[in-house]
N, C-alpha and C positions, 0 to 999 in steps of 0.2 A: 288254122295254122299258117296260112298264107300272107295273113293279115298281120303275123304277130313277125312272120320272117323279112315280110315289106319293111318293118318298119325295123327292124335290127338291118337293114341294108341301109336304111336311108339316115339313118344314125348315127349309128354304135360302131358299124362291122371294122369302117376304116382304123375307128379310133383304137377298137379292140387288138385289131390287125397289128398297129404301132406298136402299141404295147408290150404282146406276144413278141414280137421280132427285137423290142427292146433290150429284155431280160432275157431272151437267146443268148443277142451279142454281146450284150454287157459278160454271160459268165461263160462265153468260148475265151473271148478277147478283150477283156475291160481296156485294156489301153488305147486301140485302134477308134474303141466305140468310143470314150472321151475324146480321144481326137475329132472324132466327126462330129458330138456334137458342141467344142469350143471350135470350130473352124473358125477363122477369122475370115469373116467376106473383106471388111472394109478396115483398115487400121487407119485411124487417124478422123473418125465419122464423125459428123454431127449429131447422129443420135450413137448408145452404146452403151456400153459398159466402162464408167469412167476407168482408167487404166494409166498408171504414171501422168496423170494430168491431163491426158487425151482420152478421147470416148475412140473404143474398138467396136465395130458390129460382127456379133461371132451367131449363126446360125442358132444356137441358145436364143438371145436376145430376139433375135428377127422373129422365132415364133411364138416365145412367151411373150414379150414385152410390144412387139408390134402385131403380128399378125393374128393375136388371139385376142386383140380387140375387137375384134369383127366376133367373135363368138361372146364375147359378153357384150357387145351392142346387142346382140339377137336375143339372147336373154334379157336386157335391160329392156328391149321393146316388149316382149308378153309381159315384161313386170309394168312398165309403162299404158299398157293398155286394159290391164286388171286391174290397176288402179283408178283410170282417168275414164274409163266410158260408164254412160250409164251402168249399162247392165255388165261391165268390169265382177271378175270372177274375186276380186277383193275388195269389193265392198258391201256393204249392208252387214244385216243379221246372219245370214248365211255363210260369211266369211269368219265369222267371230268366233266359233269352236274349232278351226282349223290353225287360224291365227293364232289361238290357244296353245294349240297343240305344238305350234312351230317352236311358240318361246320355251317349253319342255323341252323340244326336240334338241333345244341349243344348249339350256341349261344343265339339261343333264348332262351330256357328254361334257361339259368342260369341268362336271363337279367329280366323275368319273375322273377324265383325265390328271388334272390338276390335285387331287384326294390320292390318286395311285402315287402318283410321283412323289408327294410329300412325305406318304407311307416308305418309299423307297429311298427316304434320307437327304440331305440337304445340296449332297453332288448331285444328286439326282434328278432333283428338283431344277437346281438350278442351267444345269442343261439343257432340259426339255422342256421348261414354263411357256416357252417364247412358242409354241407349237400347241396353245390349249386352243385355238380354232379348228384345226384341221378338222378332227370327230366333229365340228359342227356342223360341216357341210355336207348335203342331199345332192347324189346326181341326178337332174329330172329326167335323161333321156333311161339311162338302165334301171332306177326307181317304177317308170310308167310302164317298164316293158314287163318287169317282174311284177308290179302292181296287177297288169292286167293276165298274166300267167295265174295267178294264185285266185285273182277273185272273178275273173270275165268280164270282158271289157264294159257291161255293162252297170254292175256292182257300183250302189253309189258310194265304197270305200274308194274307187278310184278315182272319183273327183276330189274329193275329201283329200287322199293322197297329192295329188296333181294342184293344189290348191294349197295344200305343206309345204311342196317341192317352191312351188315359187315364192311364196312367201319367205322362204329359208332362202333362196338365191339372192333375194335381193336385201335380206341382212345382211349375206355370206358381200353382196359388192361392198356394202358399208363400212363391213368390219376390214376389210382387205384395203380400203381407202382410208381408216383410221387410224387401225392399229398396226399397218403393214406398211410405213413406208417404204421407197426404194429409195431413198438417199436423204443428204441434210435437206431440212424443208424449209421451202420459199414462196410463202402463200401466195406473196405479190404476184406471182404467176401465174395462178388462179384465174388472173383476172381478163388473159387472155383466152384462156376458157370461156369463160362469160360471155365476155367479149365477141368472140367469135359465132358463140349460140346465140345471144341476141340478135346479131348483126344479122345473119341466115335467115332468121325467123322473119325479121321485120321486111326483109327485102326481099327474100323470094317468096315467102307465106303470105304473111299477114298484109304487105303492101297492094301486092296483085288483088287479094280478095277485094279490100279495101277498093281499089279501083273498078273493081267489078261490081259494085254494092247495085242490085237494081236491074242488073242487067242479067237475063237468064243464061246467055250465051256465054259470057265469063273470059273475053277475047285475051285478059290479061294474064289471068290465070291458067290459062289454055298456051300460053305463048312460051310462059315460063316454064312449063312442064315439056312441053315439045321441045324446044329448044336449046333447055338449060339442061333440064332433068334432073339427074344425081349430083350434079357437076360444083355448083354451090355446097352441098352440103357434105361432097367430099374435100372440097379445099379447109371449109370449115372444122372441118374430123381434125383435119391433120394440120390446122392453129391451136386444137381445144387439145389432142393429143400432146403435141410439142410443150403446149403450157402445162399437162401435168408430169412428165416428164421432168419439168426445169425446176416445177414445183416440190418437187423431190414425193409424189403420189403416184402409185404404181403406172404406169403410161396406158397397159393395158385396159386400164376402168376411163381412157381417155375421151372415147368416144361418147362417153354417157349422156355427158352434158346435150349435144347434138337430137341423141332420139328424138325427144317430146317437141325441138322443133319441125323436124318432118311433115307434112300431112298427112294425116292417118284419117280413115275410116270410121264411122260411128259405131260400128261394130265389130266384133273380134267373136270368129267360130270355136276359139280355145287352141291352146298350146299347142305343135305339133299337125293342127289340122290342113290337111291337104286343100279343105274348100278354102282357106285363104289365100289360095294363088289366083281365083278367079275374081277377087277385090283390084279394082281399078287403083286405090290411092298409091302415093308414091310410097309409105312407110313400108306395105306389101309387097311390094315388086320390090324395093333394094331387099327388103330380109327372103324374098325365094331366088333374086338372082346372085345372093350370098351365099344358098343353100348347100351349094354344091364346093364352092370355092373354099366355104368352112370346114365341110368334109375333111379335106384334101387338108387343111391347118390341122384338123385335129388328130388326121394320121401322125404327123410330124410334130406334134404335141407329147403323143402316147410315148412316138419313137425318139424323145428328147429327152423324156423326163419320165420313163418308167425302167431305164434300164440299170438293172439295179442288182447285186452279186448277191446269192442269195444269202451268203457268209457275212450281211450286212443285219442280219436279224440281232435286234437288242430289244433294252427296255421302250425306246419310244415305239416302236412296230404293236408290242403288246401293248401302251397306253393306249392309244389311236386304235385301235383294236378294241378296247375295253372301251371306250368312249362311245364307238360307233355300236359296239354290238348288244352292250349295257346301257347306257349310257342313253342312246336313243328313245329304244322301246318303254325305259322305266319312267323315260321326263317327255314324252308324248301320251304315256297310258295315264300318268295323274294331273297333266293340266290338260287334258283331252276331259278325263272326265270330271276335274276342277270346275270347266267350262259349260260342260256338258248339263249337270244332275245341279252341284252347288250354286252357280249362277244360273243356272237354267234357261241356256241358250240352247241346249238339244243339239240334238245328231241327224244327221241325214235321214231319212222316213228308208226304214229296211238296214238301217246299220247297226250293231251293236256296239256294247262296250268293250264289249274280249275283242271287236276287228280292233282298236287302237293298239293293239300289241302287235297286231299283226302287220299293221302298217307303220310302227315303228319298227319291225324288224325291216321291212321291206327300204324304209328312209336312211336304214344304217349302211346302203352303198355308197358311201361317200365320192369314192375313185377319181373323176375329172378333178372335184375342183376341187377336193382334199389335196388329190398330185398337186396341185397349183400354188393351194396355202402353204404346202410344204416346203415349195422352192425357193418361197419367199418367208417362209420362217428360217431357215435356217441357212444359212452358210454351206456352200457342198461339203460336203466331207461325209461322214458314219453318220452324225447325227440325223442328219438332211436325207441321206438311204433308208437309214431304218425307219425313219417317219414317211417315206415315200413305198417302203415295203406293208407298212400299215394300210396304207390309203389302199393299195392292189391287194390284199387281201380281204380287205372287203365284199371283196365279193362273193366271200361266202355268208354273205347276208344273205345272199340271192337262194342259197338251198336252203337255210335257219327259216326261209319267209315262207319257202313251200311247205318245209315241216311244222311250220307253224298253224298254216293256215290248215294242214291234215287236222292235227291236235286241238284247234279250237270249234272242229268243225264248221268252215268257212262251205257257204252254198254258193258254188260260182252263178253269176248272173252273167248271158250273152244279151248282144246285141238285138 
């Protein structure tokens, strides 16, 4: 139990925390709590929310748009490092029934969501279309925590799980970079992106090594780590930032470009694991001495974007609802086992086919980054609540998952 409270501390609790305190104040005092969080820090910014021709920075902005790149750089790196290392948790044959599972996991909620809506007549439809991602997003941090609640942290559904989760994250950045602009787009801006992640790469990575070729001591590489450290590849964050920003691409997904030039490690302990603070490379020490500072964003995340009147309950609350809780489980159980028996990639040695329902239940918390897709689906207004009231209701996946795994009789497996 200690182990499970560790890690909802080192997670969840702040974000939880926001959240709770969100949907307090939004329904003592909805108007105070929109004041606080349009506060205008800076009128007249360089970065913003364009506003009569000038960009405003309103306390909104600074945490969605700026500071919660730092949370999706840290998920962009597990996803960068399950892809690119050897023994990366997304690659091989072992990836391939999970990866299965993920494209269910997507397809069904949007044929849920998007089926309801259409069912619900053509006003209906056409209000809420613009919001068929949200249901497709998996939270990994409350996903893993209830994963390992229902099955024991040792059950190899929870890698299987924890292998969905990321794999869905890093659709979930795609799709929020494709079909989610923040403003008219200007690719050409892009190119400062690029730009700026080559540049980093070649000068502080790959040059030093390069000079080092032969030499075990590595005096170059040794010079530019002491010396420079983070320092390049934060100026670089914020040219690659600023280009998608200009670019009219959410700013947030800014830092992405950046990760893979980092130096990283040959290996990766798995998402979440504590033994990677004791990895020397530089990609590990910026993502644990972001650990804490992320925290701290994503309390001010919860408490930005979950406060919500509860008199905001409409149709989209129950589409997003119906996406995640349908939606999930039914397009995870059949290309789970699509994957699984028809193409005959197989499951995990001790897993069956009734857990895919269970850890579709458990995939249908959507919450962070549902809250997310939301903000940037829709416009503030009802529409934008009630799809952000879906996304916090999710959470009663979290007891669907326990009942679940009662009723399919799940054998928890520890440590």
């Amino acid at each position: 139990m200690y182990r499970v409270w560790n890690f909802i501390n080192n997670y969840s609790l702040l974000l939880i925390l926001g959240a709770v305190l969100a949907l307090i104040w939004a329904n003592i005092d909805a108007d105070s709590y929109h004041h606080f969080v349009e506060f205008v820090i800076w009128d007249h910014a360089p970065i913003g929310h364009l506003h009569d021709g000038h960009r405003t920075l309103t306390l909104h902005y600074l945490i969605n748009d700026v500071l919660m790149a730092f949370f999706f750089a840290i998920a962009a790196k597990e996803v960068w490092e399950a892809v690119i290392l050897e023994e990366g948790s997304l690659r091989g044959k072992k990836a391939a029934t999970p990866l299965f599972a993920t494209l269910g996991g997507m397809l069904g909620p949007i044929a849920v969501y998007l089926g309801l809506a259409a069912f619900m007549g053509s006003e209906t439809y056409s209000a809420v279309a613009n919001g068929w991602a949200i249901p497709t997003a998996t939270d990994i941090a409350f996903s893993y925590l209830v994963g390992r609640i229902v099955f024991g942290a040792g059950h190899p559904a929870v890698r299987f799980l924890l292998l969905l989760a990321i794999a869905d994250d890093a659709a979930g950045l795609i799709i929020l970079a494709i079909f989610y602009p923040s403003g008219e787009l200007a690719p050409e801006w892009l190119l400062l992106s690029l730009g700026a992640a080559v540049a980093v790469f070649l000068l502080a990575n790959w040059l030093p090594r390069r000079m080092d070729a032969g030499n075990q001591d590595r005096p170059n590489s040794t010079w530019v780590r002491q010396k420079l450290s983070f320092w390049p590849y934060l100026i670089a964050a914020c040219a690659s930032w600023y280009g998608f920003q200009e670019a009219g691409i959410h700013p947030a997904l800014g830092l992405l470009p950046i990760v893979p030039t980092i130096p990283h490690a040959d290996r990766a302990f798995g998402i979440f694991s504590e033994a990677e603070q004791y990895l020397t490379d530089l990609l590990n020490h910026i993502e644990h001495a972001l650990k804490h500072p992320v925290e701290i964003v994503l309390f001010f995340f919860g408490l930005c974007n979950a406060g919500v009147e509860f008199n905001s309950i409409g149709n989209p609350t129950w589409l997003v609802l119906a996406g995640l809780l349908i939606g999930k489980p039914v397009g995870i159980l059949f290309f789970g086992w699509l994957g699984a028996r028809p193409l005959k990639l197989g499951l995990p040695e001790g897993m069956r086919i009734i857990d895919l329902v269970v850890i579709g239940c458990v995939a249908a918390i959507g919450f962070t980054v549902s809250l997310f897709i939301a903000s940037v689906a829709f416009d503030a207004g009802p529409v934008q609540d009630a799809a952000k009231m879906g996304a916090l209701f999710s959470f009663a996946a979290a007891i669907i998952s326990i009942i679940a795994g009662k009723v399919t009789r799940v054998q928890k497996v520890s440590n």
